[in-house]
MMTF fields as JSON, N, C-alpha, C and O atoms, coordinates in Angstrom:
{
  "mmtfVersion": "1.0.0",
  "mmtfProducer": "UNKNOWN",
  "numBonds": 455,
  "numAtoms": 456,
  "numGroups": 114,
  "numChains": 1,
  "numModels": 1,
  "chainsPerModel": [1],
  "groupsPerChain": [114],
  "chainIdList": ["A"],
  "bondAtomList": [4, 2, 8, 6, 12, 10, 16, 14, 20, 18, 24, 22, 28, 26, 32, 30, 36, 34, 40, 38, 44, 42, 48, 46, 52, 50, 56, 54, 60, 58, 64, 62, 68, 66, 72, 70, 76, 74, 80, 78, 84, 82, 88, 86, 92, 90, 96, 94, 100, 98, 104, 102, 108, 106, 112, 110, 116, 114, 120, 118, 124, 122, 128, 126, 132, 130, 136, 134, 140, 138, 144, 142, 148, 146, 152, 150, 156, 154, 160, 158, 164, 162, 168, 166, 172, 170, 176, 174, 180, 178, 184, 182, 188, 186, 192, 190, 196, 194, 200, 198, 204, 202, 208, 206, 212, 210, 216, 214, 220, 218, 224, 222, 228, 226, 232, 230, 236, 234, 240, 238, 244, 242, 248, 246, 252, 250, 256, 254, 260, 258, 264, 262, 268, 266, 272, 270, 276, 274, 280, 278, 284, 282, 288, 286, 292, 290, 296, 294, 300, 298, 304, 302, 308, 306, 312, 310, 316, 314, 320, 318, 324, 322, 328, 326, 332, 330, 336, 334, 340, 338, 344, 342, 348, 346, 352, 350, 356, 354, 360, 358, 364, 362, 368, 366, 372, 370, 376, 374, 380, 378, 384, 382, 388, 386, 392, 390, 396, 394, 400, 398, 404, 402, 408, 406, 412, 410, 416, 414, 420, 418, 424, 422, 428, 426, 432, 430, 436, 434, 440, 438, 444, 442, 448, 446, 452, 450],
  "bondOrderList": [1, 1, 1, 1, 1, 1, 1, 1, 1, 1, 1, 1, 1, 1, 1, 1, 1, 1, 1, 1, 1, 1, 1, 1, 1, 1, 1, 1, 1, 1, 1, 1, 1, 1, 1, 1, 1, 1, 1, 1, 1, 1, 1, 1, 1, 1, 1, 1, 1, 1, 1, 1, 1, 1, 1, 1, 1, 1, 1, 1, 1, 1, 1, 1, 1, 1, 1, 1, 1, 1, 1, 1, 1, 1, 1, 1, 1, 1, 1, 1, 1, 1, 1, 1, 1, 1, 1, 1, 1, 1, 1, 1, 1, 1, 1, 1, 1, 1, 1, 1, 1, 1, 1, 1, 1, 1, 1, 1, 1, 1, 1, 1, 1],
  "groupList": [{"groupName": "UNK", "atomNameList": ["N", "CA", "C", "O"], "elementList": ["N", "C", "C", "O"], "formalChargeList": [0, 0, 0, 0], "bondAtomList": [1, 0, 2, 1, 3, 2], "bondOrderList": [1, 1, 2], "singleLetterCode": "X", "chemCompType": "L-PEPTIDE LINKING"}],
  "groupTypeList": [0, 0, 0, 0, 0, 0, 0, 0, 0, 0, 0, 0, 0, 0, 0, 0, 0, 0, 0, 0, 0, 0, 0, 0, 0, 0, 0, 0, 0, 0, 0, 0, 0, 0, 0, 0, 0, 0, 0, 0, 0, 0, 0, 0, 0, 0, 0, 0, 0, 0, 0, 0, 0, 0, 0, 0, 0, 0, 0, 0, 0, 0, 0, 0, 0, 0, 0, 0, 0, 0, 0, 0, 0, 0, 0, 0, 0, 0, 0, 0, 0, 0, 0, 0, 0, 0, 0, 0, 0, 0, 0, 0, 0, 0, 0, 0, 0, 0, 0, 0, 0, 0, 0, 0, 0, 0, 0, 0, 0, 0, 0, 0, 0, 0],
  "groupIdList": [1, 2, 3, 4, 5, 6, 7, 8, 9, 10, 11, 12, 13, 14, 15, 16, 17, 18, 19, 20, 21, 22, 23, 24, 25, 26, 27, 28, 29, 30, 31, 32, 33, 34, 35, 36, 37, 38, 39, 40, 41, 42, 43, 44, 45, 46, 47, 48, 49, 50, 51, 52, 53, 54, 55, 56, 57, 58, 59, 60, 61, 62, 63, 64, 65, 66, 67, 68, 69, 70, 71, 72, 73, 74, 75, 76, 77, 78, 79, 80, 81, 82, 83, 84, 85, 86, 87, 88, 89, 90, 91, 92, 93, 94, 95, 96, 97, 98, 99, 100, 101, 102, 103, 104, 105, 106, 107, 108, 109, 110, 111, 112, 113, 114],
  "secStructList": [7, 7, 7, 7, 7, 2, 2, 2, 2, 2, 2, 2, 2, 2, 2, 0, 0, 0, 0, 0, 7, 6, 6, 2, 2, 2, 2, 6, 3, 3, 3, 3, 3, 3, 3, 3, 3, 6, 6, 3, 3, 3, 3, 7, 2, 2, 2, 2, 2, 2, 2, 2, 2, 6, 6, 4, 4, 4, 7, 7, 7, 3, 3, 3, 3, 3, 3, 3, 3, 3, 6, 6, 3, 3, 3, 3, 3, 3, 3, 3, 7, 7, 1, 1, 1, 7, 5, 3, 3, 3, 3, 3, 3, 7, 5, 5, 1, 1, 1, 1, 3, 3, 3, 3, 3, 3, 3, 3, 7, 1, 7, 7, 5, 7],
  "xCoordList": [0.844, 0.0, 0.877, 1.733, 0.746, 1.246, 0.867, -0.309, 1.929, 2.044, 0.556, 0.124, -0.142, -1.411, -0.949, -0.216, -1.837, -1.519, -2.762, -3.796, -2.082, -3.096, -4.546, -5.494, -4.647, -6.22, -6.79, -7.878, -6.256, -7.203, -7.097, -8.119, -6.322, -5.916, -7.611, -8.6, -7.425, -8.396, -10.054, -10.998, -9.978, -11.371, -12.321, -13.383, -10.871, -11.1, -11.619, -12.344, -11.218, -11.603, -13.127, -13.936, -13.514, -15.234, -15.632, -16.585, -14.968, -16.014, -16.567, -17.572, -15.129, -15.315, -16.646, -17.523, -16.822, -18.278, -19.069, -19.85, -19.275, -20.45, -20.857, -22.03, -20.012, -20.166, -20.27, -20.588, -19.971, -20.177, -18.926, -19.111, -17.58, -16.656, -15.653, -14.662, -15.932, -14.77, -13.747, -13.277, -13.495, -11.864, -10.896, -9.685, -11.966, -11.25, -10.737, -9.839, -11.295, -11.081, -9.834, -8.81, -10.057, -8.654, -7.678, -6.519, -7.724, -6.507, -5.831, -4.642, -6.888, -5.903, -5.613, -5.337, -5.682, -5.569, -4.456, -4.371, -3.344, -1.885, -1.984, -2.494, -1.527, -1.713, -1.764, -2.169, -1.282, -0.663, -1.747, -1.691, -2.865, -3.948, -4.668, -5.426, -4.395, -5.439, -5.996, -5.71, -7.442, -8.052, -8.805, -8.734, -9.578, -9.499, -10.574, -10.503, -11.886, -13.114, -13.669, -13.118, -14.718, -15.055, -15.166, -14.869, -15.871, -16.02, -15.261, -15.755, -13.817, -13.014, -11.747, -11.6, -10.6, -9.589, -7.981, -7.499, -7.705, -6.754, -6.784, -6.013, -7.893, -8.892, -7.886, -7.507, -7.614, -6.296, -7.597, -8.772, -6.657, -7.332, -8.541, -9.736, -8.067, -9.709, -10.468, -11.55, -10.57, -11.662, -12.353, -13.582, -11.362, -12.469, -13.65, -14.705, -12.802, -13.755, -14.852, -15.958, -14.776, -15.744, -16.334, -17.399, -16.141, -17.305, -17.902, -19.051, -16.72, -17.177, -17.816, -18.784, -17.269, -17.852, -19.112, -19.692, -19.539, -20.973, -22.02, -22.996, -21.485, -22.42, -22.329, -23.221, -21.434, -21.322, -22.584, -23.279, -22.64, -24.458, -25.642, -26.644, -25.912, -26.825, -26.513, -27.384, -25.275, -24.49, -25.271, -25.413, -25.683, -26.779, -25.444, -25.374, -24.522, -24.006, -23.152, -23.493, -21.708, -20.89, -20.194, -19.487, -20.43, -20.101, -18.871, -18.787, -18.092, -16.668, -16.997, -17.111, -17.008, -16.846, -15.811, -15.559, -15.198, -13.509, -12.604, -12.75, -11.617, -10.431, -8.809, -8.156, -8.743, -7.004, -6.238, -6.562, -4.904, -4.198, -2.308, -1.743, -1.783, -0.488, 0.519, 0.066, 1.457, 2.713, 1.676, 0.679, 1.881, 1.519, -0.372, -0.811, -1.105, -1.933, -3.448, -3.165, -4.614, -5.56, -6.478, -6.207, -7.216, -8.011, -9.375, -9.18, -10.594, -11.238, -13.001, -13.18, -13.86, -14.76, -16.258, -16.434, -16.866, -17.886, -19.418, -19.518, -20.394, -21.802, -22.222, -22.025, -22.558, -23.232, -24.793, -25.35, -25.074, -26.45, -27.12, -27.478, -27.199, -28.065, -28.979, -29.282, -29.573, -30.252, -31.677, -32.275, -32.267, -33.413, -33.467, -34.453, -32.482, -32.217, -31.778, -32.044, -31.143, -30.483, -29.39, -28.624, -28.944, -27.879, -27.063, -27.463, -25.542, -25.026, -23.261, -23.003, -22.253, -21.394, -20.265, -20.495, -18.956, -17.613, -17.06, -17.358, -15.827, -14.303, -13.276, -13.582, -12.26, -11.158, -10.183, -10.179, -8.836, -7.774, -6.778, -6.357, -6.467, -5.911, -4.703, -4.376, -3.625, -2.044, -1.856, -2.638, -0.921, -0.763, 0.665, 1.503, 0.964, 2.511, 2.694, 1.995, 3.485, 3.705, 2.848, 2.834, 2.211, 0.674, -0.361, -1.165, -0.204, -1.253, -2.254, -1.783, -3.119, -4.008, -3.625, -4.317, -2.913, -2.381, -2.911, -2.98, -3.293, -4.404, -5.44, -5.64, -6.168, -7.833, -8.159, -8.371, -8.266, -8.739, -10.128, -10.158, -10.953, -12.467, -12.918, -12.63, -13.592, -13.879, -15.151, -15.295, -16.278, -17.752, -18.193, -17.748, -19.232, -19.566, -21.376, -21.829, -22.132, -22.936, -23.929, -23.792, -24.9, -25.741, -26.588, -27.041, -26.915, -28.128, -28.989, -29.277, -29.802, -30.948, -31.872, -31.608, -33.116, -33.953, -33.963, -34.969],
  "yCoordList": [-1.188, 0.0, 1.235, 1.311, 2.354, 3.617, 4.197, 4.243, 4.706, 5.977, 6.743, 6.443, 7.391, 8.641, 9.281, 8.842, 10.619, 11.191, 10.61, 10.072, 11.041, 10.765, 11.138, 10.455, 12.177, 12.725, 11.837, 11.263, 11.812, 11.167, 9.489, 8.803, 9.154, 7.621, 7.624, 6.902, 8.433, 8.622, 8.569, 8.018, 9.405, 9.719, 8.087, 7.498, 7.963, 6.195, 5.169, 4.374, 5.092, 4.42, 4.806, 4.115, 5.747, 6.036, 5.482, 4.704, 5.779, 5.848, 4.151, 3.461, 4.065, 1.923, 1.462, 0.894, 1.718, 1.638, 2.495, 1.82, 3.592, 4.142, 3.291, 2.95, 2.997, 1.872, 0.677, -0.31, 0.858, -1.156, -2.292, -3.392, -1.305, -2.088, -2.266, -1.538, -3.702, -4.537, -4.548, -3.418, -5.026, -4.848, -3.435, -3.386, -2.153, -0.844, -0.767, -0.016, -1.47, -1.344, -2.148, -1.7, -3.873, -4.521, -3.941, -4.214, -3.36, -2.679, -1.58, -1.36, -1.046, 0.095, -0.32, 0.509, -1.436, -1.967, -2.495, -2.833, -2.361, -3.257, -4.396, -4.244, -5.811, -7.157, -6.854, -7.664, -5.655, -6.097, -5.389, -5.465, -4.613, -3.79, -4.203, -5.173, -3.386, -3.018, -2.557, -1.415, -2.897, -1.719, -1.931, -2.986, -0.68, -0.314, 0.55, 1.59, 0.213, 0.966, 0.459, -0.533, 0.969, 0.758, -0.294, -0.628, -1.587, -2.587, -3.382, -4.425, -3.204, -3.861, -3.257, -2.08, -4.642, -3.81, -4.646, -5.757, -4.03, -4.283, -5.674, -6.632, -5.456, -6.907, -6.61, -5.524, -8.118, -7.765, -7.611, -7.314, -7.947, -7.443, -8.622, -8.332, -9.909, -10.739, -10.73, -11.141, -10.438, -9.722, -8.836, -8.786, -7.778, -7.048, -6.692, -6.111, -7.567, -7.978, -8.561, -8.238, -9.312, -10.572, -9.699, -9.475, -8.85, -8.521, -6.61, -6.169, -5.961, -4.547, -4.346, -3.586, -5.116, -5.115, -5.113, -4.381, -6.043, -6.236, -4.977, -4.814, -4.038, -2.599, -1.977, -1.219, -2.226, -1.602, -1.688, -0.821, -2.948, -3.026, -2.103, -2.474, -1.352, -0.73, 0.789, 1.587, 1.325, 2.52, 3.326, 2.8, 4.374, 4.805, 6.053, 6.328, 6.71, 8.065, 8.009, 7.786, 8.38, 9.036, 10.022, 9.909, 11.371, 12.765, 13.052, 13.139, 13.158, 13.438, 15.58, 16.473, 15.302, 16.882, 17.554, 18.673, 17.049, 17.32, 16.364, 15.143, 16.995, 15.945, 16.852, 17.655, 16.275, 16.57, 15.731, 14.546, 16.138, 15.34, 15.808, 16.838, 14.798, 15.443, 14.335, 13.204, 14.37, 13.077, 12.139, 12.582, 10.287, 10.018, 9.488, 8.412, 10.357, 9.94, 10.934, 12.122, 10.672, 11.274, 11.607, 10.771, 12.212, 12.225, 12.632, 13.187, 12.169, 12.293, 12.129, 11.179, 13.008, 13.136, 13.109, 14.004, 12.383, 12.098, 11.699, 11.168, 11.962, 11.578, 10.327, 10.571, 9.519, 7.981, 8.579, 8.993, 8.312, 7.85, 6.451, 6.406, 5.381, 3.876, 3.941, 5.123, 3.351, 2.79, 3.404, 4.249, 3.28, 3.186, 5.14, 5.753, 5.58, 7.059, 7.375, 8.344, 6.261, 6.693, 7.603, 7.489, 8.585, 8.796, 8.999, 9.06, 9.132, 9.276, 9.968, 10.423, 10.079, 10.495, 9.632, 9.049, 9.577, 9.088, 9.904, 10.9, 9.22, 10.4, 8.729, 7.605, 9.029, 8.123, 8.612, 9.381, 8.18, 8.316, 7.033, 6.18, 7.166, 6.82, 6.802, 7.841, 5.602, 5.613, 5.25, 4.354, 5.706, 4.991, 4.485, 5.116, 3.399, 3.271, 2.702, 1.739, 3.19, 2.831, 2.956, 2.337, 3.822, 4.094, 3.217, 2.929, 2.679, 1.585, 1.871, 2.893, 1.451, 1.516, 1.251, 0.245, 1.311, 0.07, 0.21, -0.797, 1.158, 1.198, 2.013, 2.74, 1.678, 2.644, 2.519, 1.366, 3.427, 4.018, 4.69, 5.634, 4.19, 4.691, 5.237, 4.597, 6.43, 7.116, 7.196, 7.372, 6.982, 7.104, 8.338, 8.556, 9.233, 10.411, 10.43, 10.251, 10.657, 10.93, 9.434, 8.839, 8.939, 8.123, 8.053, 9.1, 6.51, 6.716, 7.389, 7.488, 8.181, 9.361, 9.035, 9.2, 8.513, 8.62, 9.339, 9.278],
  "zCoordList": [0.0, 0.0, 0.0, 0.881, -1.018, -0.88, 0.31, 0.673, 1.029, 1.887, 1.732, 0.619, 2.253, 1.589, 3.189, 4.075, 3.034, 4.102, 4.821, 4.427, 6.439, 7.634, 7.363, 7.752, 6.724, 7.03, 5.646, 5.7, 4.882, 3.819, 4.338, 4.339, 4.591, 5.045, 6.482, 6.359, 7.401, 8.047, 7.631, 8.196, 6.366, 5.966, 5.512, 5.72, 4.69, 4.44, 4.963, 4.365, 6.37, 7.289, 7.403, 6.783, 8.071, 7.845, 6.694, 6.73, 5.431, 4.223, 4.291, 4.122, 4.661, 4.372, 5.136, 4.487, 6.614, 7.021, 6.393, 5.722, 6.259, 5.68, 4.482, 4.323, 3.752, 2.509, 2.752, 2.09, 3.765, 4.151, 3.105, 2.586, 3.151, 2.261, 2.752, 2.822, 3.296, 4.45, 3.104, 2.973, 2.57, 1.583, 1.647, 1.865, 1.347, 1.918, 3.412, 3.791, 4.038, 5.559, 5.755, 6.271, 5.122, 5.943, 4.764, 5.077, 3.735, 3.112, 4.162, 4.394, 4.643, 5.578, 7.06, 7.927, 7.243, 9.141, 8.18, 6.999, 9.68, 9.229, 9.988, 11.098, 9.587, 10.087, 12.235, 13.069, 12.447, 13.967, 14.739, 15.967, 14.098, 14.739, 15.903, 15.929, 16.944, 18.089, 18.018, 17.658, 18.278, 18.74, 20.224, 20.855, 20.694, 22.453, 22.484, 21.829, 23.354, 23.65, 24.848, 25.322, 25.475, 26.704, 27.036, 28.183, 25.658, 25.601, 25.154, 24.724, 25.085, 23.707, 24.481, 24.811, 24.765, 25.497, 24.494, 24.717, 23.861, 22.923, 22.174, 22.224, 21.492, 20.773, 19.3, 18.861, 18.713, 17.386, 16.016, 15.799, 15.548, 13.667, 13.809, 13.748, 13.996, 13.325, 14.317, 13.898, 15.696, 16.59, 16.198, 16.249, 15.617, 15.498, 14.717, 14.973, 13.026, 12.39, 12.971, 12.536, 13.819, 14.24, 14.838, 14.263, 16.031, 16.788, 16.166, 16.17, 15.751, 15.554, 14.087, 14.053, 12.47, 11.625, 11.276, 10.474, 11.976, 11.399, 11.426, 10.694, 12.597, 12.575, 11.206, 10.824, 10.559, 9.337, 8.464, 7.935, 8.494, 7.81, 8.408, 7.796, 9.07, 10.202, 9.903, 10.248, 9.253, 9.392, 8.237, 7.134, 8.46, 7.14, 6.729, 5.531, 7.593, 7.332, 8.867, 10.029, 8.09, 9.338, 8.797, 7.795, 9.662, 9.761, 10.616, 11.841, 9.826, 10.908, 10.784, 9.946, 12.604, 12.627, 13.024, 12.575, 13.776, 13.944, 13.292, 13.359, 12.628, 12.488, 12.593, 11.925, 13.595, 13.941, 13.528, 13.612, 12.92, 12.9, 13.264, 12.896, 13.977, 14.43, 13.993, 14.172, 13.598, 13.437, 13.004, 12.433, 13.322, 12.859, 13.22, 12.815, 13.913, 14.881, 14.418, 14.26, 14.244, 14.009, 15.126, 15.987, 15.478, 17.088, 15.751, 14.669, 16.274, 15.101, 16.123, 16.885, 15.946, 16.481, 15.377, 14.55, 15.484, 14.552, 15.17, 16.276, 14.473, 14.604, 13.665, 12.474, 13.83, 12.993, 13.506, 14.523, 12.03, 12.074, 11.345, 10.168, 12.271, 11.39, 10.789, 10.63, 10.375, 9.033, 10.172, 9.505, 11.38, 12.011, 11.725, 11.315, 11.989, 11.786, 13.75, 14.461, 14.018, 15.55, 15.725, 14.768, 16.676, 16.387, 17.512, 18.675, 17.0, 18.213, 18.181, 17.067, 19.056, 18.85, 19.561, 20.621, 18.882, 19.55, 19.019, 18.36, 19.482, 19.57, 19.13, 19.527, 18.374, 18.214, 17.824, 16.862, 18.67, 18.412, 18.02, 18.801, 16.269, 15.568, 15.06, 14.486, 15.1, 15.259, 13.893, 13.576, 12.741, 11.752, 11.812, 12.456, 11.181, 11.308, 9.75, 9.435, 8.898, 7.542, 6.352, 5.288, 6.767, 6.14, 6.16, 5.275, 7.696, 7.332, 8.966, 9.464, 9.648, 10.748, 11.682, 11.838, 12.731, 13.673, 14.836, 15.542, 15.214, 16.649, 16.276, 15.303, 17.448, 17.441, 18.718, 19.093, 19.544, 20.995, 20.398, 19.608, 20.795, 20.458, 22.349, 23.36, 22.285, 23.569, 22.776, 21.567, 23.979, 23.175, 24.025, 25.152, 23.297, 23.663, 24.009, 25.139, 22.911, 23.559, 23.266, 22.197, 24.316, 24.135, 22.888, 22.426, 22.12, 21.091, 21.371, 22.563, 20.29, 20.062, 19.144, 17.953, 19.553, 18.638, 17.138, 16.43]
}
């Protein structure tokens, strides 16, 4: 995989759920990926397929409203709205190493919303 920069390498990642296109997604996770959330405590790459993917089907639109990015790390704050029209907000901070995904610290923000 070419190098891309952080923020577009970032945007990617959303688009792949909003699209529901697991191939865009494990192209940008590098074989050694963690990821880490309230529920999820440094779960590797085929965990997380197994347990976090499948929301992807449910995902109608994700709105990134902040995106920072510093060295090689994104902090990235967004609203999802599912398919029912629920919505809600997290926060993730994102490590890249070689242009590829290698962690994800997900901080969840505000509760589902009608």
């Amino acid at each position: 995989m070419d190098v891309e920069p952080i923020e577009a390498a970032t945007r990617r990642c959303y688009r792949a759920y909003e699209t529901n296109d697991r191939q865009l997604l494990e192209d940008l996770l590098a074989d050694d990926f963690e990821f880490t959330s309230p529920h999820d405590s440094q779960i590797d790459r085929a965990t997380y397929f197994e347990r976090c993917w499948p929301n992807s089907e449910h995902i109608a639109r994700i709105e990134i409203e902040k995106l920072f990015v510093q060295g090689n790390e994104a902090f990235v704050r967004y609203e999802i709205t599912k398919d029912t029209g629920q919505r809600w907000r997290n926060a993730e901070l994102l490590r890249f190493e070689n242009g590829r995904l290698a962690e994800v610290q997900v901080y969840y923000g505000s509760l589902p919303a009608a």
